[in-house]
C-alpha positions as CSV (number, residue, x, y, z in Angstrom):
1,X,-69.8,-93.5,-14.4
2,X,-72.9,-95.7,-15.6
3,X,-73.1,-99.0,-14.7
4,X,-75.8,-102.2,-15.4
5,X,-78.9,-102.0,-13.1
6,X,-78.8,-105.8,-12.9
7,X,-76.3,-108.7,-13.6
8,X,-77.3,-111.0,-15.6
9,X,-79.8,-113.8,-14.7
10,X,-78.5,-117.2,-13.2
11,X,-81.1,-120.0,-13.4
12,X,-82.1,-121.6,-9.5
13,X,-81.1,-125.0,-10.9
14,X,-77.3,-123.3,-11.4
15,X,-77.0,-121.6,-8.5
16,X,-78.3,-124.8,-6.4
17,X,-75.3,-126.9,-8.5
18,X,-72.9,-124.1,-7.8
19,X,-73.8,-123.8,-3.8
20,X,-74.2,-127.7,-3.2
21,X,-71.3,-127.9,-1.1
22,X,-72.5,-124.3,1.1
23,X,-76.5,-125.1,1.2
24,X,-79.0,-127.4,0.9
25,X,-81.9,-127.0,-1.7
26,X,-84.1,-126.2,1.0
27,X,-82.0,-123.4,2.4
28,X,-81.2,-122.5,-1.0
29,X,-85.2,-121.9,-1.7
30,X,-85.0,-120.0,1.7
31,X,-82.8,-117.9,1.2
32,X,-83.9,-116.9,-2.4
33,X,-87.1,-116.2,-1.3
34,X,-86.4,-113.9,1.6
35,X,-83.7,-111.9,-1.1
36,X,-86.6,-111.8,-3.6
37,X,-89.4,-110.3,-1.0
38,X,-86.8,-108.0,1.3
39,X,-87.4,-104.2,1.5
40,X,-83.9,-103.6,-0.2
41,X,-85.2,-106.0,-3.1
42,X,-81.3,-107.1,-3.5
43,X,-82.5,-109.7,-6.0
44,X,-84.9,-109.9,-9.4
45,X,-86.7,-113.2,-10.0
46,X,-88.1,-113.8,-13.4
47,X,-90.8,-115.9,-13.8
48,X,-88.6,-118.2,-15.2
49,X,-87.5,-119.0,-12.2
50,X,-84.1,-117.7,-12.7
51,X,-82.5,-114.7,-11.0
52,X,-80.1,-111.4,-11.0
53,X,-79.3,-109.1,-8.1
54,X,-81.1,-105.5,-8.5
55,X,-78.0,-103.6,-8.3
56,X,-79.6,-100.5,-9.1
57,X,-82.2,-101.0,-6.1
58,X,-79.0,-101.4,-3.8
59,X,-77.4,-98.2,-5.2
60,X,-80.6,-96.4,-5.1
61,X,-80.6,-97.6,-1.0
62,X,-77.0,-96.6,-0.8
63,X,-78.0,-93.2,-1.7
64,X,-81.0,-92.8,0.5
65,X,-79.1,-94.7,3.5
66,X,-76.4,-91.4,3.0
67,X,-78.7,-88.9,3.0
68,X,-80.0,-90.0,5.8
69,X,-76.6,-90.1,7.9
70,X,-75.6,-86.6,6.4
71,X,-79.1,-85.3,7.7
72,X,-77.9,-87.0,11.1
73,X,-74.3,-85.1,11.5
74,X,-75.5,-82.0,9.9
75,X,-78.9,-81.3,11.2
76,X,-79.7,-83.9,14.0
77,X,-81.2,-87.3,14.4
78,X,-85.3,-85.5,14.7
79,X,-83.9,-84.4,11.0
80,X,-83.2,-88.0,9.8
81,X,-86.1,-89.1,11.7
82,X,-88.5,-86.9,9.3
83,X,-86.9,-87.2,6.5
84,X,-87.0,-91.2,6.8
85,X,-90.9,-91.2,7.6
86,X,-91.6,-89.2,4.4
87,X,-89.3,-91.0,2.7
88,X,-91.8,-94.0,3.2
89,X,-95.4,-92.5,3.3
90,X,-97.0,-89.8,1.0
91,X,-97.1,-86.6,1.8
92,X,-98.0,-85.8,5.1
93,X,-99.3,-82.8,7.6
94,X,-97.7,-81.6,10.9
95,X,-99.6,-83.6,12.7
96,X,-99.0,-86.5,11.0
97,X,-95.5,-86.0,11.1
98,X,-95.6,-85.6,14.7
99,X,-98.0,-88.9,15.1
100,X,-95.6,-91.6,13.4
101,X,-91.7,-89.5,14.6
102,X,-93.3,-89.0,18.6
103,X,-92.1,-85.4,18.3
104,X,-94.1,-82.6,19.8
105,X,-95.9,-80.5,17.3
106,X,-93.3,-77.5,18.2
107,X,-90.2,-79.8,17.3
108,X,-92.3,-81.2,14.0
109,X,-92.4,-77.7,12.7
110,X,-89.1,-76.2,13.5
111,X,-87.7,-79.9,12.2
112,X,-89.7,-79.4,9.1
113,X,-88.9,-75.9,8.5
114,X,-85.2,-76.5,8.4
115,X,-85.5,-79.3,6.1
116,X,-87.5,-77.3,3.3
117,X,-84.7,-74.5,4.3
118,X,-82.4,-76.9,3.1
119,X,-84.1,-78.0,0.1
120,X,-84.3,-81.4,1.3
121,X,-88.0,-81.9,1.8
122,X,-91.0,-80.1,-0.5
123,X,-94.4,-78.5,0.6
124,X,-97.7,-78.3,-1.0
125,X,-100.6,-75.9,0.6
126,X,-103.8,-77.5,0.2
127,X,-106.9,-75.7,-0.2
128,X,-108.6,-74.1,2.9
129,X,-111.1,-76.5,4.6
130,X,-114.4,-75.8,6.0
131,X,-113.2,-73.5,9.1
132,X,-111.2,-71.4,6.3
133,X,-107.8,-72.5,7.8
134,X,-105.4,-73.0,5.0
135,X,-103.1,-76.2,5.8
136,X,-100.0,-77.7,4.3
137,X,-98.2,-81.3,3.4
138,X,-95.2,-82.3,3.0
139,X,-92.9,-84.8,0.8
140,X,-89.5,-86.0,-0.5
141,X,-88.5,-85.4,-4.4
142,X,-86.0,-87.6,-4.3
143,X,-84.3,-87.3,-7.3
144,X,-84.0,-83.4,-6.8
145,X,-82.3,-84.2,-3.2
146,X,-80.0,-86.7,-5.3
147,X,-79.0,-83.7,-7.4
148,X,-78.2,-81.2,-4.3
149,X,-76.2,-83.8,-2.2
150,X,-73.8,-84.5,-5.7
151,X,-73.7,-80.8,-5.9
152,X,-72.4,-80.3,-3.0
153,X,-70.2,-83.2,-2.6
154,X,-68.4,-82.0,-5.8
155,X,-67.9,-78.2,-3.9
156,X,-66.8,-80.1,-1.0
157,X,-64.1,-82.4,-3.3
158,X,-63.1,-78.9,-5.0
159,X,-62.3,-77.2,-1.8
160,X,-60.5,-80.3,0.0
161,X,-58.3,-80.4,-3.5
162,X,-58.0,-76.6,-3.4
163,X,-57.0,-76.6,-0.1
164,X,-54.5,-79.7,-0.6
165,X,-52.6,-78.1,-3.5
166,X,-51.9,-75.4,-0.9
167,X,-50.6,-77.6,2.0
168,X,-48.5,-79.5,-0.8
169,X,-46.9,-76.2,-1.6
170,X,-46.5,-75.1,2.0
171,X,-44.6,-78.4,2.7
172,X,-42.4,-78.2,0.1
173,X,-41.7,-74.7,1.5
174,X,-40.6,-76.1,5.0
175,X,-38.3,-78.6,3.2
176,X,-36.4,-76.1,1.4
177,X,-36.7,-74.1,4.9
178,X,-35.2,-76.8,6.8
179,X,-32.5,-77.3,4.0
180,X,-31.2,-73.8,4.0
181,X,-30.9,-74.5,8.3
182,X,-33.9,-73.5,9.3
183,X,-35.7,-74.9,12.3
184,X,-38.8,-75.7,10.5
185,X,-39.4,-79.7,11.7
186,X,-42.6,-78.8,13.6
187,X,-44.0,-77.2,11.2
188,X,-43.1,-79.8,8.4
189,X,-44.6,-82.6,10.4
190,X,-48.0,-80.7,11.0
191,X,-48.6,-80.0,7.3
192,X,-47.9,-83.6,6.3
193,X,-50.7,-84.5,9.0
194,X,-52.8,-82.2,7.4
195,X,-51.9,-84.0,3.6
196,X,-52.9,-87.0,5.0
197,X,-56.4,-86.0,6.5
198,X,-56.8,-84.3,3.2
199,X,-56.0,-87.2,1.6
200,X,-58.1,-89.8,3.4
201,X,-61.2,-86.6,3.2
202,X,-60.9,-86.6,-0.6
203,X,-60.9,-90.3,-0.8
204,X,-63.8,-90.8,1.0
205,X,-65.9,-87.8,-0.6
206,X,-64.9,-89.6,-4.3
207,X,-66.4,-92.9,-3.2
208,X,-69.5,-91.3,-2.2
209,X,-69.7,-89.4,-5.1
210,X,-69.7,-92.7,-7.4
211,X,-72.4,-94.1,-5.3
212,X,-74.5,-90.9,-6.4
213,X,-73.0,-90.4,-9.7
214,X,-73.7,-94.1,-10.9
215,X,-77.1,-93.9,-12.0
């Protein structure tokens, strides 16, 4: 799915005629403004003075603010942590690292090694200085980490519906079961659990994958 990486533009004088009864002119400008200059750059001004939101900034936001929270349950919060900071900076050292996350220079390393192990963060070694000691840095390629969490979100949406076609099969084995007179009621019960956790897993592994498919 593509979509527009802005709506269209809406003039201030519209928007203050179409928010009249909600704000004042002087909020209005407020508001605008703080939109215009926030980190998340949720809207585009033109010089015009007229305005669209940057919906492909937001997406692009939504994708890094997953990331982040998939770091989090998979690896640990010192993961996230890392991965945020060079998210924001260019590359940086161990010691760096270590400096701005207030990690110990132990927990930087075996943090960083994981996340290069998991192909979320890259490495560059840099020449050796003047004492001969060879030393590296490290960044995010974003786009490349883009591509490895869609990957994998897809693998995960093929085993969930893998594993769903099964349960669907298994319950419509207990039905027959307990048609013929068999005491199969618990067992019926348990696998439509199961469909519905299936259900709700697959649903929620779709939406994030058109979040990350949609630019």
């Amino acid at each position: 799915m593509c979509i527009r990486d802005r709506t269209e533009r809406v003039a201030k004088a519209t928007l203050a005629e179409e928010l009249a009864t909600e704000f004042s002119v002087d909020a209005l400008d407020k508001y605008l403004e703080v939109l215009s200059k926030h980190s998340l750059k949720p809207l585009i001004r033109s010089q015009e003075d007229n305005y669209s939101v940057n919906v492909g900034h937001l997406i692009y936001a939504l994708k890094v603010k997953q990331v982040e929270r998939m770091l989090e349950t998979k690896l640990g919060a010192n993961h996230a942590r890392v991965f945020r900071f060079l998210m924001r900076s260019q590359p940086s050292g161990e010691l760096q690292v270590g400096e701005r996350c207030m990690m110990t220079l132990q927990s930087v390393r075996g943090t960083l090694y994981e996340l290069y192990r998991e192909r979320y963060i890259a490495v560059q070694e840099l020449k050796e200085d003047k004492s001969g000691q060879q030393s590296s840095v490290y960044f995010v390629e974003i786009s490349k980490v883009f591509e490895r969490v869609s990957a994998m979100l897809y693998k995960v949406l093929f085993n969930l519906r893998r594993r769903l076609q099964a349960e669907y099969i298994n319950n419509e084995k207990f039905k027959n079961a307990i048609d013929e007179g068999k005491d199969m009621q618990v067992q019926l019960e348990k696998t439509q659990v199961l469909i519905n956790k299936l259900q709700s897993a697959i649903f929620e592994v779709d939406e994030q994958l058109l979040i990350f498919e949609s630019f």
